[in-house]
N, C-alpha and C positions, 0 to 999 in steps of 0.2 A: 504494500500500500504506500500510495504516495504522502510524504509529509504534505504537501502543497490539496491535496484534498480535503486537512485538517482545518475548520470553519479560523479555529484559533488562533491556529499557524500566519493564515490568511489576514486573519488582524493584526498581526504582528507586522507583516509587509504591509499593509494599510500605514499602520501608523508610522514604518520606519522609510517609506517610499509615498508620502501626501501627494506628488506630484502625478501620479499615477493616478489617483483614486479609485482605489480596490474597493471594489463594494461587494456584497453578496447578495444585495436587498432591491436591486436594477430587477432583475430578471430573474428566472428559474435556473439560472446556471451563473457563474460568479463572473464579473466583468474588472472593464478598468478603462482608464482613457490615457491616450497616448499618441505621439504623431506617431503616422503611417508612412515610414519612409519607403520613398517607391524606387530608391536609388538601388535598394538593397539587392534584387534581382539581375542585376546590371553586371554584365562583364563588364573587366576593367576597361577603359577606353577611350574613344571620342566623346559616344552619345552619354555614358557614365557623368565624363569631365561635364560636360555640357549641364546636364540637370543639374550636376552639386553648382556649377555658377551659377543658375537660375535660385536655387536654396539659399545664398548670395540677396538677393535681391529679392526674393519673395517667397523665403518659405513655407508660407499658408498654400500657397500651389502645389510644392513641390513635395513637401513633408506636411499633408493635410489633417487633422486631431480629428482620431477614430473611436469611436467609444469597441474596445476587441469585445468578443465574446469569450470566455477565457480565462486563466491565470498566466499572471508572467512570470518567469522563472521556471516552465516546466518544460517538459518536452513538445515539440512542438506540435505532432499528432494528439489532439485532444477530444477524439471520437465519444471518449466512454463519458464528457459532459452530458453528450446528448442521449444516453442509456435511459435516464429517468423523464425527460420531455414528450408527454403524450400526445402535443398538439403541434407538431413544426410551424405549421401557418401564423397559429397563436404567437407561437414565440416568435416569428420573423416581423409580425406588426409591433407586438409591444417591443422592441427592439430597434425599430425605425423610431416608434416613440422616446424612446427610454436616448436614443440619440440625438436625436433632435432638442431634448430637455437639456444634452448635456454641450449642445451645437457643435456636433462630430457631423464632420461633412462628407462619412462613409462609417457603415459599422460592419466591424471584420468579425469573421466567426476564422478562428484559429482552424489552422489545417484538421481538415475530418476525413474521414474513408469517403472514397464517393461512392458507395455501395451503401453508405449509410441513408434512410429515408428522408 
């Protein structure tokens, strides 16, 4: 079992990463907000160089604040979140909401199986 599935654990990185804001209480599965750097997929390079100068100049473009679905610090397949979620659709609206509240201008669900429903 993961420590990071511990509710406790989880307040602990709340309180010791505010920047983040780990919550448990967003949604039916634990969240957090965070820029979404899109650099990060990027071989190294031209088009790489290019966006980090644009992050330069306009971050809110390039590194946009994402409310994840999620915990940080785990691995980053996080299928078994969605083990207890009986309504996906549910949870994809409150979730736009729950982003919107927090003015995340995308909400990321942490890598899942896509076999997952």
């Amino acid at each position: 079992m993961s420590l990071l599935l511990e509710p406790g654990y989880r307040r602990l990185l709340a309180e010791t990463h505010p920047e983040l804001a780990i919550r448990d209480d967003r949604l039916d599965v634990p969240t957090f907000v965070a820029p979404l750097d899109v650099r990060e997929p990027l071989l190294h390079g031209a088009v790489r160089e290019v966006v980090t100068a644009f992050t330069e100049v306009t971050p809110g473009l390039v590194l946009p604040r994402a409310l994840f679905l999620g915990t940080p610090f785990e691995r980053y397949d996080q299928t078994h979140l969605l083990d207890e979620v009986h309504d996906p659709a549910a949870l994809a609206a409150a979730a736009l909401e729950a982003g919107r509240a927090e003015d995340a201008a995308v909400v990321v669900m942490t890598n899942v199986s896509p076999a997952h429903p």
